[in-house]
C-alpha positions in Angstrom: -32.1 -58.8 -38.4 -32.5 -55.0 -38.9 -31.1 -53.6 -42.0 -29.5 -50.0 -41.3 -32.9 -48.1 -43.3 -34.7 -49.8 -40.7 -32.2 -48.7 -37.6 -32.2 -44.8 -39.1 -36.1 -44.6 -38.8 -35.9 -46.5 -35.1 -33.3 -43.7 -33.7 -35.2 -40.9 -35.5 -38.2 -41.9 -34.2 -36.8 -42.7 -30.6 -33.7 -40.7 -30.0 -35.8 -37.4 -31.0 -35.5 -35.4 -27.9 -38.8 -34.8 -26.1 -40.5 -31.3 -26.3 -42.6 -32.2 -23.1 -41.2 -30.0 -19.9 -42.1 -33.3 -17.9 -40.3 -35.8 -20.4 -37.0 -33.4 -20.3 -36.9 -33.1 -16.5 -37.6 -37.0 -16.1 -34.9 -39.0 -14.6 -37.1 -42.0 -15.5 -37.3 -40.3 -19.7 -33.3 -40.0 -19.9 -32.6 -43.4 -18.6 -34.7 -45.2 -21.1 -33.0 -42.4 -23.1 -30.1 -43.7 -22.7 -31.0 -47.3 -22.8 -32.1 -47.6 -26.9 -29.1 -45.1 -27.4 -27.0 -48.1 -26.1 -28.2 -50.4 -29.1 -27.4 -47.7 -32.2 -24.4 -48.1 -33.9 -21.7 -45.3 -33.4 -22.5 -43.2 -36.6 -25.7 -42.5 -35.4 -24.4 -42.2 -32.2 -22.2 -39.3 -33.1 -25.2 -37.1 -34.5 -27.3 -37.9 -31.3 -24.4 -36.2 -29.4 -24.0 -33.6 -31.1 -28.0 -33.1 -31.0 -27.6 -33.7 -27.1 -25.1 -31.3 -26.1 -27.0 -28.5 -28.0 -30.4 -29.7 -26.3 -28.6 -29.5 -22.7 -26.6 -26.0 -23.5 -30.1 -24.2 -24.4 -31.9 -26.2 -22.0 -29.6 -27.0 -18.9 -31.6 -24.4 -16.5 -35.3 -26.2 -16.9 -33.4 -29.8 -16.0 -33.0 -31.0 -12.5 -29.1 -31.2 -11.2 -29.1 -34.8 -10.7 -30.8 -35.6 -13.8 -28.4 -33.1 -15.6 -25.3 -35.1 -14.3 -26.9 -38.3 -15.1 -27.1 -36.8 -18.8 -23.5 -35.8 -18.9 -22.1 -38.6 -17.3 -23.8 -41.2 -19.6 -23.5 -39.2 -22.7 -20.4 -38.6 -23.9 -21.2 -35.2 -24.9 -18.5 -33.2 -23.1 -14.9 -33.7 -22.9 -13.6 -33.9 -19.4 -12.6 -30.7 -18.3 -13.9 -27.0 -17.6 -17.8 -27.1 -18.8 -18.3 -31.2 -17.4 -16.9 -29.2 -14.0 -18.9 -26.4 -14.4 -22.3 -28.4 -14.5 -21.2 -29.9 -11.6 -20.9 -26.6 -9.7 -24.6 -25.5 -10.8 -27.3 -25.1 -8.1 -29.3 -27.3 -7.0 -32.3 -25.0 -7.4 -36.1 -27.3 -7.6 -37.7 -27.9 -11.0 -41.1 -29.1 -11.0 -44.0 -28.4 -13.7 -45.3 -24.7 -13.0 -49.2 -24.9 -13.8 -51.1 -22.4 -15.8 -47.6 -22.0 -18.0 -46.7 -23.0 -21.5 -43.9 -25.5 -22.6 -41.8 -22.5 -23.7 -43.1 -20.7 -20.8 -41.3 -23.4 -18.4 -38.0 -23.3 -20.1 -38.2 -19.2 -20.1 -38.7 -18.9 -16.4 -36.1 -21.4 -15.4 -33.5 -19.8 -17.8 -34.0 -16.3 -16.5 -33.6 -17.5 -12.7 -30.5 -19.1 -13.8 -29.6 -15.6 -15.6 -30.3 -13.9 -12.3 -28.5 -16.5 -10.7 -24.9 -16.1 -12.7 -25.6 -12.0 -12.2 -25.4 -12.5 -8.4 -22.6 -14.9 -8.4 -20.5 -12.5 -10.7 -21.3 -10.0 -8.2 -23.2 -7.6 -10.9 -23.7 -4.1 -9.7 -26.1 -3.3 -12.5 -29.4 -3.4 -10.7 -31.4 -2.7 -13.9 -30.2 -5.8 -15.3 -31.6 -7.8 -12.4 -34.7 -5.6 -12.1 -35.7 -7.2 -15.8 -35.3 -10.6 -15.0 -36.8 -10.2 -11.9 -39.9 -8.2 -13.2 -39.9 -11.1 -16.2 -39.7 -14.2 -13.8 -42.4 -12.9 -11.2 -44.7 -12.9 -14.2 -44.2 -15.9 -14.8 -43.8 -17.6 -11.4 -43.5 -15.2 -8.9 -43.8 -17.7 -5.2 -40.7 -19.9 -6.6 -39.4 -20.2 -3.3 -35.4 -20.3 -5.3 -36.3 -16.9 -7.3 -37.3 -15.4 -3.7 -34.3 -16.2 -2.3 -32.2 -14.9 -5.1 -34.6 -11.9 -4.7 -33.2 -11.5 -1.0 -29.8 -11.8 -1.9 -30.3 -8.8 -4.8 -32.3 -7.0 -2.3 -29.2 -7.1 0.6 -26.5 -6.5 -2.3 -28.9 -3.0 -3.2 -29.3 -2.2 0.3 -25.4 -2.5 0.8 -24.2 -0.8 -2.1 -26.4 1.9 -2.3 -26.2 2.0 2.2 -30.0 1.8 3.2 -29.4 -0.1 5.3 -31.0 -3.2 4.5 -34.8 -1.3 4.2 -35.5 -3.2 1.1 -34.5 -6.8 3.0 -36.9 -6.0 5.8 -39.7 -4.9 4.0 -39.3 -8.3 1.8 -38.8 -10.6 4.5 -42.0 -9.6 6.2 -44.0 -10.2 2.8 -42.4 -14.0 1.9 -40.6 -16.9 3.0 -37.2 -18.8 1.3 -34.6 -20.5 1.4 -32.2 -18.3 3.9 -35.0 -16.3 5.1 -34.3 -17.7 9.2 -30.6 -16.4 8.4 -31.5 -12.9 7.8 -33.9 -12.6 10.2 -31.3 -13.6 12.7 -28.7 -11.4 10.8 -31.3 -8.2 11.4 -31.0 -9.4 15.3 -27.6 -9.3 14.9 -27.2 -5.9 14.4 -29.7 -4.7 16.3 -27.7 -6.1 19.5 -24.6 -5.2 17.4 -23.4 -8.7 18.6 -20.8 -10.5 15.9 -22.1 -14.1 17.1 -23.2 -14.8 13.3 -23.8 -18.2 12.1 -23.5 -19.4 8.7 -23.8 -23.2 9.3 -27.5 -23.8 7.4 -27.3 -21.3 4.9 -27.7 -22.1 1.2 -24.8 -21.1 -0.5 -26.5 -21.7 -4.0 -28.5 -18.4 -2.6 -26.2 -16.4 -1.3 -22.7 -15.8 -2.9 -19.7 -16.6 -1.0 -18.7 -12.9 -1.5 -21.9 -11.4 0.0 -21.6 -13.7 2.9 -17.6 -12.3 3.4 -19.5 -9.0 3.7 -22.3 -9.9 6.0 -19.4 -11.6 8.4 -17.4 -8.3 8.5 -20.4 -5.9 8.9 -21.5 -7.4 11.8 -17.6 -6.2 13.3 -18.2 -3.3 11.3 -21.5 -2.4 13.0 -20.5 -3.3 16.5 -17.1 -1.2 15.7 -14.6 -3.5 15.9 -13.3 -2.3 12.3 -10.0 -4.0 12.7 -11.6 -7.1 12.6 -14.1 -6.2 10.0 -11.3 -4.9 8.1 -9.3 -8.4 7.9 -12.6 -10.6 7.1 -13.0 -7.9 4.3 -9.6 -7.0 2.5 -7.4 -9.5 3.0 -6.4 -11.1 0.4 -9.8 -10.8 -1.6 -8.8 -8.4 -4.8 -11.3 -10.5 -6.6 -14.1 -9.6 -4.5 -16.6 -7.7 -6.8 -17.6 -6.3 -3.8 -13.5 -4.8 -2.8 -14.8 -1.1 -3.8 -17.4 -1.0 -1.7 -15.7 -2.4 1.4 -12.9 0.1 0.9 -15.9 3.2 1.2 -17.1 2.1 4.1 -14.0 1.7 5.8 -12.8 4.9 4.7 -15.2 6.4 6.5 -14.1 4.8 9.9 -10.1 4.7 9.2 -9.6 7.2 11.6 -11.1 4.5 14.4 -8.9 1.5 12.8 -5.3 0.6 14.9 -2.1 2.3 14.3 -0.9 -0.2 12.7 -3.9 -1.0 10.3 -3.7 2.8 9.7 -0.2 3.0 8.2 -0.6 -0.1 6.1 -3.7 1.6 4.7 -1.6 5.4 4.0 1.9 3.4 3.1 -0.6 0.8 0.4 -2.3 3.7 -0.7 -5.3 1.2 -0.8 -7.8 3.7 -0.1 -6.2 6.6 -2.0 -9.2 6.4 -4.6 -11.5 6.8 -1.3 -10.0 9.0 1.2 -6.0 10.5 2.0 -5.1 9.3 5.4 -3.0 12.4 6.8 0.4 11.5 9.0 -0.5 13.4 12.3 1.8 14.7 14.8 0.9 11.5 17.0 2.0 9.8 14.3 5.2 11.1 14.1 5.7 10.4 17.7 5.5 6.3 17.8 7.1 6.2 14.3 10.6 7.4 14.0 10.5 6.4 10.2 8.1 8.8 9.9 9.8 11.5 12.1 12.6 11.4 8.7 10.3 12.1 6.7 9.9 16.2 5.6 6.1 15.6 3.4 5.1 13.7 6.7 6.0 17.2 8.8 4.3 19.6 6.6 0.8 17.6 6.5 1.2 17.0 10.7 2.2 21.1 10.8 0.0 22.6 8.5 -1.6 26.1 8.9 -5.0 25.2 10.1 -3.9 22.7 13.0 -1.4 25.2 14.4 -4.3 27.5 14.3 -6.7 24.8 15.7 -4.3 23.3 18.3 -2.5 26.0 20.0 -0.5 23.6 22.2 0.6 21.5 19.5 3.7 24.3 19.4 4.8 23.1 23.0 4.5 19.5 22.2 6.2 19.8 18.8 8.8 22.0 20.6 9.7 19.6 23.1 9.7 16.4 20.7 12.4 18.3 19.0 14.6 19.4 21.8 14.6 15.9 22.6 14.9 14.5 18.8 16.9 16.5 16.7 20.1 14.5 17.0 18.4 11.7 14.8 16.5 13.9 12.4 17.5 15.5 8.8 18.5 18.9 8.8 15.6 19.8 6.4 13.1 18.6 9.1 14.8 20.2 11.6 14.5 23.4 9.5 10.9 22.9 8.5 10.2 22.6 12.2 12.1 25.3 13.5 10.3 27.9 10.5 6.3 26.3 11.9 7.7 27.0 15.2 10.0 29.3 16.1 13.1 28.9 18.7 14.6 31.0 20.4 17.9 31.6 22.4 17.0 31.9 26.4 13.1 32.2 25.8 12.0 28.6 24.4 15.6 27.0 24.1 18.9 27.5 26.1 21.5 29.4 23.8 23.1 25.6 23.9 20.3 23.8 22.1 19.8 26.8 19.9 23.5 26.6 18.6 23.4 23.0 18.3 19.5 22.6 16.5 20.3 25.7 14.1 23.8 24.7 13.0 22.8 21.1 12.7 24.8 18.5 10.3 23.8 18.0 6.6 24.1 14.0 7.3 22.4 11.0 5.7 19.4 9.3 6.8 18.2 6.5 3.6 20.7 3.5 4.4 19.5 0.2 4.3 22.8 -0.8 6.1 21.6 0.3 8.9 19.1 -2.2 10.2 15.3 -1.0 11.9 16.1 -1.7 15.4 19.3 0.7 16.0 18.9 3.1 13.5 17.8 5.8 17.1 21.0 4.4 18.4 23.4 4.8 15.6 22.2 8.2 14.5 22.3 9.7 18.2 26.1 7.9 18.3 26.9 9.3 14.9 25.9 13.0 15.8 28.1 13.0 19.2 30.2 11.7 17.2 30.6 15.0 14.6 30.1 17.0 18.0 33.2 16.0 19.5 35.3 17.1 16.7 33.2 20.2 16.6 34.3 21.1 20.1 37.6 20.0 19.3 37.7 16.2 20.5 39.5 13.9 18.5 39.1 10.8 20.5 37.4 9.0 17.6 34.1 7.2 17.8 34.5 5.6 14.0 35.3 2.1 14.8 32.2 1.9 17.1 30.1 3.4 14.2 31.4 1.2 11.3 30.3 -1.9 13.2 26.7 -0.9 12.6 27.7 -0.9 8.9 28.5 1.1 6.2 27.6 5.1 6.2 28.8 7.5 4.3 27.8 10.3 6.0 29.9 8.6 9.0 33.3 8.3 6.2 32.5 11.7 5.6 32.8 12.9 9.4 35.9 10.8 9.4 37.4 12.8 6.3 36.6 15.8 8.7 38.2 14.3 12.3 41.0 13.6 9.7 41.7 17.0 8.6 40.5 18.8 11.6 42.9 16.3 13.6 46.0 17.5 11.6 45.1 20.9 11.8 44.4 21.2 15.0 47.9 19.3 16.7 49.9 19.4 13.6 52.2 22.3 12.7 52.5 21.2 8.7 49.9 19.2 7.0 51.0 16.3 4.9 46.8 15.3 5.1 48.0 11.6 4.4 45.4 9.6 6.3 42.5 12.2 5.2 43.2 11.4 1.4 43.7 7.4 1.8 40.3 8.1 3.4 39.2 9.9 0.3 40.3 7.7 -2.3 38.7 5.0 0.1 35.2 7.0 -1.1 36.1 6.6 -5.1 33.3 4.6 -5.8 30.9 7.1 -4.6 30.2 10.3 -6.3 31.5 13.2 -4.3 29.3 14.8 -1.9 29.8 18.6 -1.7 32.1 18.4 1.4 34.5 15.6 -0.2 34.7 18.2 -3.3 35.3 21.4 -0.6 37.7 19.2 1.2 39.6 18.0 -2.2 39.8 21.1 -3.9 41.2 22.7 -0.4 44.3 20.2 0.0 45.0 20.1 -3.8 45.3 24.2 -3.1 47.4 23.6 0.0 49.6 20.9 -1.7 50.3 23.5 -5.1 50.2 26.7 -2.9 47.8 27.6 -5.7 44.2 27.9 -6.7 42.2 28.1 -10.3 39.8 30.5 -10.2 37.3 27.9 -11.1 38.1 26.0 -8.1 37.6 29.0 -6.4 34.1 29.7 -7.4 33.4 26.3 -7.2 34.0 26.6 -3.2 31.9 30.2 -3.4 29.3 28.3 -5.2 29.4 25.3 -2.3 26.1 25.8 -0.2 27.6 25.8 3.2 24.3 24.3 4.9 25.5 21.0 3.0 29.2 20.4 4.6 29.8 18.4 7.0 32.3 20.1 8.1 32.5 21.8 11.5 32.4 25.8 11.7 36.4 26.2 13.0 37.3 23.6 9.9 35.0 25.5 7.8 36.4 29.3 9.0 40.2 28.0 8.9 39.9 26.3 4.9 38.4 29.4 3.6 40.9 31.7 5.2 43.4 29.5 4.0 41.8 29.5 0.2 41.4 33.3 0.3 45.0 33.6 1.3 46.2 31.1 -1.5 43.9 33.1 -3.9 45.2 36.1 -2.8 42.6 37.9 -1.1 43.9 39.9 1.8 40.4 41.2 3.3 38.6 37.7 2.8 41.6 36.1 4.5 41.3 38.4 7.5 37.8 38.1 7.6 38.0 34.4 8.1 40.6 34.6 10.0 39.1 36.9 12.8 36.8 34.4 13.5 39.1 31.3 14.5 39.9 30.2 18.0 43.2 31.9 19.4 44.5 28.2 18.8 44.5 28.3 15.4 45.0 32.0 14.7 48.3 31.5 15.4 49.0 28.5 13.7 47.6 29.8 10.7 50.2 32.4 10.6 52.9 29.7 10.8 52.0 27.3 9.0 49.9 27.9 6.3 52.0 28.7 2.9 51.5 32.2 1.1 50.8 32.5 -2.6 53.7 33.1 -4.9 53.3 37.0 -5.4 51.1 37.4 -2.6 53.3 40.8 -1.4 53.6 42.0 -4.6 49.9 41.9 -5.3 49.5 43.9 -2.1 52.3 46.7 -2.5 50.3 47.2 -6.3 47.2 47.9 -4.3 
């Protein structure tokens, strides 16, 4: 029987690791390997592994993949888990004994392929890196048929990034042959015919990243100028890709042949912001009312230069106004009307003119409204205010409220209310108007709930602050929602409560014979309103 002296010399002796390239690439060397380390007792067991799992983390690249996972999976050297995994995922690249070349020489060459290797599969843009190790492996072994084919792949990943359109490839292909080489050559075809019938079924992944081939698939599209499709195979759902930058030049370049559709993802993503600004055209505007709403969207599809370059883009935005401005902000409407003039009987009848000019400050951000009938409601809501502007009270607010909630819709009801009493009322009591109003409470008042507030407070005390009064003065008329006769009959009203005898006239002058009269009878007059006057 062996005493333990005599067992510590055996494993020393047996279980030192082999410094022969041929021994450590055996398959034959690690199974008797492994058979005598079955017969040592578990001390020495536990230094052999932690001699073996430094031996196969230097040395991993210079042993075979099948002799590699014979080593990990009969030495208990790593724990189950990330790096076991990992080692499984390695290439299967070919290691044989490279005449002419040292021990240490071996081991270098095989560890900088693998280097070159994890560069490509990381997706490295820093060609110098890969210049050394591929300058430093050609010395060393420059026909391995797996460094030649990670040379192709480094060549095509320089060709696209830097757009030479793959000059380096071709000039490589026609010196050597590798693994993939029948695939390019085919792929060069490809583009040639610009067909997109690519193939990927024989090709070695362990040569060509999974990330370089997502490219080659798309630039075949891209080349035959299908870029929607390219597009997809490239940038969806790949913000991982090291190669996501470059795709995102070269479709930046081409966004302008992309779909519609593609093309406002790309502006409303910003994705290519870093690349390229995707201006909203007048076109745009057209098939997207969404886009119609908005003012920054008017001013890029109106600007100076394209006016000057596209003289008839006047008469087409001209007529996509006549036909739209029910349904768009009164800003925009503005905006349009200063880029291209209107004007009464030469462009627009003296109708349209009064109508687009003295247009309704209303609301056009509610998410209550849903997609599909927001044209509909906001045409319905702006006859809607028209009617009362001409005088109609034959209300159109249930048919509104069913779309959901507005407020610029309450507000036109506050308005009906009001305009209601004073048009077919002789005194004002203004019940409904302020239920209506207190309704509203939970919202901050607009401009024309604080105009119509401070006017019926006034009417109600037969008396006005002179705050409230320059609050009114101060009111931007181009914000109410109120329509002009309303508007012309209030302030009249105000000036006459404040005391104002020319004002008062002024406004006055300007109402319908209608409400001339009734604003003689029934409008109340300041306390000291006569003796103010016989003083002046």
């Amino acid at each position: 029987m062996k005493d333990i002296g005599e067992e510590k010399n055996l494993s020393i002796m047996n279980l030192n690791i082999s410094n022969d390239f041929n021994d450590i690439s055996s398959y034959d060397y690690w199974k008797k390997y492994r058979e005598f380390y079955e017969e040592i007792s578990s001390v020495l067991k536990d230094n052999i592994n932690k001699t073996l799992k430094k031996f196969v983390v230097t040395n991993y690249s210079a042993i075979p993949l099948d002799v590699l996972s014979f080593i990990v999976e009969n030495f208990p050297i790593f724990e189950e888990g990330n790096i076991k995994s990992e080692i499984k995922k390695l290439p299967n690249f070919e290691v044989y004994d490279i005449a002419d070349l040292s021990n240490k020489e071996k081991l270098d060459f095989y560890k900088t392929r693998m280097e070159i290797y994890f560069l490509l599969k990381k997706g490295s843009l820093n060609f110098n890196e890969y210049d050394i190790r591929f300058s430093h492996g050609a010395k060393l072994n420059h026909k391995d048929r797996d460094l030649l084919g990670l040379k192709a792949s480094f060549l095509t990943l320089k060709d696209i990034e830097r757009e030479e359109d793959f000059s380096h490839l071709k000039t490589f292909l026609e010196r050597w042959e590798f693994p993939n080489s029948k695939f390019y050559e085919n792929y060069l075809k490809l583009l040639e015919e610009k067909s997109t019938e690519i193939d990927f079924e024989d090709v070695s992944v362990d040569h060509l990243p999974l990330y370089l081939e997502n490219f080659l698939e798309g630039y075949v599209y891209y080349n035959a100028k299908e870029y929607d499709t390219a597009y997809e195979i490239w940038l969806e759902e790949r913000d991982k890709d090291p190669l996501t930058k470059t795709k995102k030049r070269y479709i930046s370049r081409i966004y302008e042949y992309l779909s519609n559709n593609l093309v406002d993802f790309l502006r409303e993503e910003g994705i290519l912001n870093d690349y390229v600004h995707i201006p909203v055209k007048f076109s745009d505007i057209k098939r997207r009312s969404d886009y119609a709403r908005e003012i920054s969207n008017w001013k890029e599809a109106l600007n100076f230069n394209l006016l000057l370059e596209e003289p008839s883009l006047k008469d087409e935005v001209l007529n996509y106004l006549r036909e739209n401005y029910k349904v768009l902000p009164k800003e925009v409407v503005e905006y349009i009307i200063r880029k291209v003039p209107i004007a009464p009987y030469e462009n627009v009848s003296k109708e349209e003119y009064d109508d687009i000019v003295n247009l309704p400050n209303l609301n056009f951000k509610n998410p209550n409204i849903i997609e599909e009938v927001e044209e509909e409601f906001y045409k319905k809501r702006y006859d809607y205010f028209e009617k009362i502007l001409r005088g109609n009270f034959s209300s159109d607010y249930d048919g509104l409220i069913e779309y959901g909630f507005d407020y610029s819709t309450e507000v036109i009801r506050v308005s009906e209310l009001i305009a209601g009493e004073v048009w077919n009322e002789r005194e004002f009591n203004f019940k409904d108007a302020k239920g209506k109003i207190e309704d509203m409470r939970s919202f901050e008042d607009g401009s024309t709930i604080e105009f119509y507030k401070i006017y019926i407070r006034a009417y109600e005390e037969n008396s006005i602050s002179k705050e409230d009064m320059d609050t009114v003065l101060n009111i931007n008329r181009e914000e109410l929602v109120v329509p002009q006769f309303l508007y012309d009959f209030i302030m009249a009203n105000l000036y006459k409560i404040y005391g104002d005898r020319e004002e008062t006239k002024k406004y006055v002058e300007k109402l319908p014979d209608e409400l001339k009269g009734k604003f003689k009878i029934s409008m109340p007059i300041k306390k000291g309103f006569f003796k103010n006057i016989f003083k002046k």
